[in-house]
C-alpha positions in Angstrom: -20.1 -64.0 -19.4 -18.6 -67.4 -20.3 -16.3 -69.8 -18.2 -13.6 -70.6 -20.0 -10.3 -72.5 -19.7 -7.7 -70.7 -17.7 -5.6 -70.6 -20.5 -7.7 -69.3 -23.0 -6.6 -65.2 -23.4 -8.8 -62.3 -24.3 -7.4 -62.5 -27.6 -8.1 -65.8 -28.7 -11.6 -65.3 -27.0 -12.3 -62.0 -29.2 -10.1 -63.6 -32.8 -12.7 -66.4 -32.2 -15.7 -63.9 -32.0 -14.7 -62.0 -34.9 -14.0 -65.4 -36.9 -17.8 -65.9 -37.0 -17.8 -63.2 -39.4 -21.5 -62.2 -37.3 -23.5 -59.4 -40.0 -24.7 -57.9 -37.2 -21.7 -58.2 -34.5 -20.0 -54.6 -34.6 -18.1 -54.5 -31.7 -16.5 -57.0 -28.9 -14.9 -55.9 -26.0 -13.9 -56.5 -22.6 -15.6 -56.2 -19.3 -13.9 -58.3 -16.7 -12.4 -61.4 -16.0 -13.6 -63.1 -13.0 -11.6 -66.0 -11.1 -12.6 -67.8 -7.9 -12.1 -70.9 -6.2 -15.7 -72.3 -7.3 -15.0 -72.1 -11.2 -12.0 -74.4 -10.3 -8.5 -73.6 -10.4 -8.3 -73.8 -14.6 -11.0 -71.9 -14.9 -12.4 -68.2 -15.2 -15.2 -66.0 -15.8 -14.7 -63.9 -19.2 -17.7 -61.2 -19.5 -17.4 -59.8 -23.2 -19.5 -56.6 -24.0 -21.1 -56.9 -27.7 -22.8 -54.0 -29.8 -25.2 -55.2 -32.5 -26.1 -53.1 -35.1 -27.0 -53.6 -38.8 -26.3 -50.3 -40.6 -29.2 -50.2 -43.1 -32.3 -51.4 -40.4 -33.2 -51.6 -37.3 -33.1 -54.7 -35.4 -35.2 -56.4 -33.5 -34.5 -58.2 -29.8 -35.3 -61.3 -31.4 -32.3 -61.0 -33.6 -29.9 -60.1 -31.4 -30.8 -63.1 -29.1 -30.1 -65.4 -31.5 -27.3 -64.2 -33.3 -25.8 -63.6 -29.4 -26.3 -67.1 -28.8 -25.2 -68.5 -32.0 -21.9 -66.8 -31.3 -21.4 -67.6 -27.7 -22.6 -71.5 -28.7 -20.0 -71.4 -31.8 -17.3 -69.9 -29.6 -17.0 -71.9 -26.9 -17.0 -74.9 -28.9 -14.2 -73.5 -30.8 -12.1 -72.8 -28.1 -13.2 -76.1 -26.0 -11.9 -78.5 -28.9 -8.0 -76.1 -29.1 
């Protein structure tokens, strides 16, 4: 889940994901969008849904954690300086 700019659609949010061009990122969809007065009235909750998977090993917690954070991290920081 990431609070995001009213203005900011699903579609930018997910063309951002997949820009990262993530090795391990296979899928991104979404959950729910969440508004309410104490995000602010330009703001909203986007929960996004990822599947990891690397095809040729298994992966450990560890990765995922950090490759989930590196692309929440780049994304928001991407669509924060539009």
């Amino acid at each position: 889940t990431v609070t995001v700019a009213e203005a900011i659609t699903y579609e930018e949010m997910k063309e951002a994901v997949e820009s990262l061009k993530s090795p391990l990122l296979e899928i991104v969809s979404l959950v729910a969008i969440f508004r309410h007065e104490k995000l602010g009235p330009d703001k909203k909750n986007m929960t996004l849904r990822f599947v990891f998977r690397d095809r040729f090993k298994t992966i450990s917690q560890e990765e995922v954690d950090k490759e989930h954070a590196r692309i929440i991290a780049e994304t928001v920081a991407k669509l924060t300086t539009k």
